[in-house]
C-alpha positions as CSV (number, residue, x, y, z in Angstrom):
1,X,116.5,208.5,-55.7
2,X,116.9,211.0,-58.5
3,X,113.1,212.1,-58.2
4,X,113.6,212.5,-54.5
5,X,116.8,214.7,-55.2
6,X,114.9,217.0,-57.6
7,X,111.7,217.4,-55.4
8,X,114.1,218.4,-52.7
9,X,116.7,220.8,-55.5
10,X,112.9,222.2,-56.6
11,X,111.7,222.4,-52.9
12,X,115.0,224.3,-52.0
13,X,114.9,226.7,-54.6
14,X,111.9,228.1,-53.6
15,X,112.8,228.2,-50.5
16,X,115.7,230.2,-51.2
17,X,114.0,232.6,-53.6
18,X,111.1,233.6,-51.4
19,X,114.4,234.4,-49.0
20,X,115.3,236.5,-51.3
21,X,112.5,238.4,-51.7
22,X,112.3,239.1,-48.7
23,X,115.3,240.5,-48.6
24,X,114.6,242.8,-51.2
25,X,111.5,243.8,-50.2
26,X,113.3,244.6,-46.7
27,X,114.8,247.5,-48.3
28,X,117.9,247.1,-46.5
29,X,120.4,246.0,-49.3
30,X,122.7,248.2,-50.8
31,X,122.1,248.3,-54.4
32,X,125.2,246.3,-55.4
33,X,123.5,243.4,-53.5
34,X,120.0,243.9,-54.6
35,X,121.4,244.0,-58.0
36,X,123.3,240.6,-56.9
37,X,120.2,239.3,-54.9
38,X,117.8,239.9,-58.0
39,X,120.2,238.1,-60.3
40,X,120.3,234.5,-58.0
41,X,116.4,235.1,-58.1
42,X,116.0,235.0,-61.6
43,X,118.4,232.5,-62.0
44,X,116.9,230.4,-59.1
45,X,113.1,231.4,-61.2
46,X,114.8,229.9,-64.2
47,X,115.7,226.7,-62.6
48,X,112.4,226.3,-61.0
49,X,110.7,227.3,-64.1
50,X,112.8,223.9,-65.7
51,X,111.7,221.8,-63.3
52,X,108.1,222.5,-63.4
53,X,108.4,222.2,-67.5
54,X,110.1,218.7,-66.7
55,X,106.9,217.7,-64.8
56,X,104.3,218.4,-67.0
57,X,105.9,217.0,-69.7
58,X,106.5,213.9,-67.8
59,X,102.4,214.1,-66.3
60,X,101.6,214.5,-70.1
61,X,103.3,211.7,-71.7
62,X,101.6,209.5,-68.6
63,X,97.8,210.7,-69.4
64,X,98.9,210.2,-73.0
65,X,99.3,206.2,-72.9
66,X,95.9,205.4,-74.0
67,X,94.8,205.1,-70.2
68,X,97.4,203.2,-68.8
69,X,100.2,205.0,-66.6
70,X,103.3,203.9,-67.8
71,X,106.2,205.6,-67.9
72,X,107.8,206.2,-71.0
73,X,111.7,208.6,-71.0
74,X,111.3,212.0,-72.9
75,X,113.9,214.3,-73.6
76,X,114.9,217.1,-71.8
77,X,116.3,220.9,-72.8
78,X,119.6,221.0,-70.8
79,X,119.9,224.9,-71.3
80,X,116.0,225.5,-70.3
C-alpha cells in the first residue's frame, strides 16, 4: 500500500508541476504569483527529485544481491 501511495504522491506531483508550468509559461500571472507559482514548482521538483533518488537506490540494492532479487530495507535522507 505504501508503494501504491508513493507512485500515485510521485504521479501527482508531476502532474501538478507541469500545471504549473503552464501557467507560467501562459504569461498571465502577476509576478507575486509567478514568484509563488515558481516556488511550489521547485519544491514540488525537489520532492520528485526524492522520489526518483528513492528508486534507484532501491533498483540498485535489488541488481546488487548476487542475482537474486530480494529486497533488502535501505535508509532514506528525510530532508532530500
Amino acid at each position: 500500500m505504501a508503494r501504491k501511495k508513493a507512485a500515485l504522491d510521485f504521479e501527482q506531483s508531476i502532474a501538478d508541476l507541469q500545471n504549473l508550468v503552464e501557467r507560467l509559461e501562459n504569461g498571465e500571472l502577476s509576478l507575486e504569483d509567478s514568484l509563488g507559482a515558481f516556488e511550489q514548482g521547485i519544491r514540488l521538483t525537489r520532492d520528485c527529485q526524492a522520489a526518483l533518488s528513492q528508486a534507484e537506490q532501491k533498483v540498485q540494492i535489488l541488481l546488487e544481491r548476487d542475482g537474486e532479487t530480494e529486497e533488502a530495507p535501505f535508509e532514506t535522507d528525510p530532508e532530500a
